[in-house]
C-alpha positions in Angstrom: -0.9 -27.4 -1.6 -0.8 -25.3 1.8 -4.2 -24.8 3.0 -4.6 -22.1 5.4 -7.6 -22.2 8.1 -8.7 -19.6 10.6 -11.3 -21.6 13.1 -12.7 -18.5 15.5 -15.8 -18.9 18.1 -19.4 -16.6 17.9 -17.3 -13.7 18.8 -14.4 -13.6 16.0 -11.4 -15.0 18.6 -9.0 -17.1 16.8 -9.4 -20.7 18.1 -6.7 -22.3 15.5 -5.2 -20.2 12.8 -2.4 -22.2 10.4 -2.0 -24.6 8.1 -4.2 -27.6 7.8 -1.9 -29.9 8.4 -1.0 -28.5 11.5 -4.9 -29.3 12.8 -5.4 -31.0 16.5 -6.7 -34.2 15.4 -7.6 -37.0 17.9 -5.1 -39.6 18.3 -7.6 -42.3 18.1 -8.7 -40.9 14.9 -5.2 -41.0 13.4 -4.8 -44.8 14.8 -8.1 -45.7 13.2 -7.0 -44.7 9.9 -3.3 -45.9 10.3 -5.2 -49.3 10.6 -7.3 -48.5 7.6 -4.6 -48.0 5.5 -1.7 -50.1 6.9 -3.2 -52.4 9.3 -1.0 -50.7 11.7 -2.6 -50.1 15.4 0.8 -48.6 16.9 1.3 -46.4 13.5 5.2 -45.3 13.8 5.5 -41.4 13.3 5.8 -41.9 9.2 2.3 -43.8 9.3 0.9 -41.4 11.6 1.8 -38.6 9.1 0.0 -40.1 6.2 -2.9 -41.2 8.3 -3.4 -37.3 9.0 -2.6 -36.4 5.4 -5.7 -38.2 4.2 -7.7 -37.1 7.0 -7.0 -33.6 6.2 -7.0 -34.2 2.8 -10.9 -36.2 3.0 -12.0 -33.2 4.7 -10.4 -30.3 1.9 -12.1 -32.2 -0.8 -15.2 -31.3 0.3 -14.5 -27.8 -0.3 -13.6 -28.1 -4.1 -10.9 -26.3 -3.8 -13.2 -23.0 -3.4 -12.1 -20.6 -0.2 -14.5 -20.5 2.8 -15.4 -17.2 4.6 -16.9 -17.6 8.2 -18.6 -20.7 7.4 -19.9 -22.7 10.7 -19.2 -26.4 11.1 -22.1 -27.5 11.6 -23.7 -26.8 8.1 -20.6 -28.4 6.8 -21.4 -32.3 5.2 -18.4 -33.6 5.2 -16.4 -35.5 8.4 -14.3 -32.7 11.1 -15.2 -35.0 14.2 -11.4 -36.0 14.0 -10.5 -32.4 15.0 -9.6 -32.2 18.3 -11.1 -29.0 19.4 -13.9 -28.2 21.9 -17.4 -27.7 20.6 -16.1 -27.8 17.3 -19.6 -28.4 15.8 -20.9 -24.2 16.9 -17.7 -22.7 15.4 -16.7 -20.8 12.4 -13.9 -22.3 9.7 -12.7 -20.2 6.9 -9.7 -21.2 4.7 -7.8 -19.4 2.1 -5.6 -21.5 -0.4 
């Protein structure tokens, strides 16, 4: 399922806009969980994929499946430190499915 997200800043400018899978996400994040899942620390480009798969995927679940409209990341509970964007914590995420 394509997830769409729109991350903007206190004054509505798009920071990200696509699909989820298309995220920044921290490289060491990616080889933490390629370890996780394959004991792999120098994850080839197919374990990379999947490792960000179920990153993206851990952090969608917490959602439900319900749409998010200018929601800010820091009331969200469930784990976005993998996303590598600047002061991620005082933005705003929502996502359309």
């Amino acid at each position: 399922m394509k997830v769409k997200l729109i991350i903007t800043n206190q004054n509505n400018d798009i920071v990200f806009q696509g699909n989820a899978l298309n995220l920044p996400i921290r490289y060491r994040d990616i080889k933490q969980k390629s370890i996780e899942l394959f004991d792999d620390e120098e994850p080839c480009i197919i374990h990379q994929s999947y490792a960000i798969q179920k990153l993206v995927d851990g952090f969608l679940k917490e959602f439900k499946g319900v749409d998010v409209s200018h929601m800010k990341f820091s009331e969200i509970q469930g784990y976005y430190d993998f996303i590598e964007i600047e002061n991620i914590k005082d933005l705003y995420l929502t996502m359309k499915r």
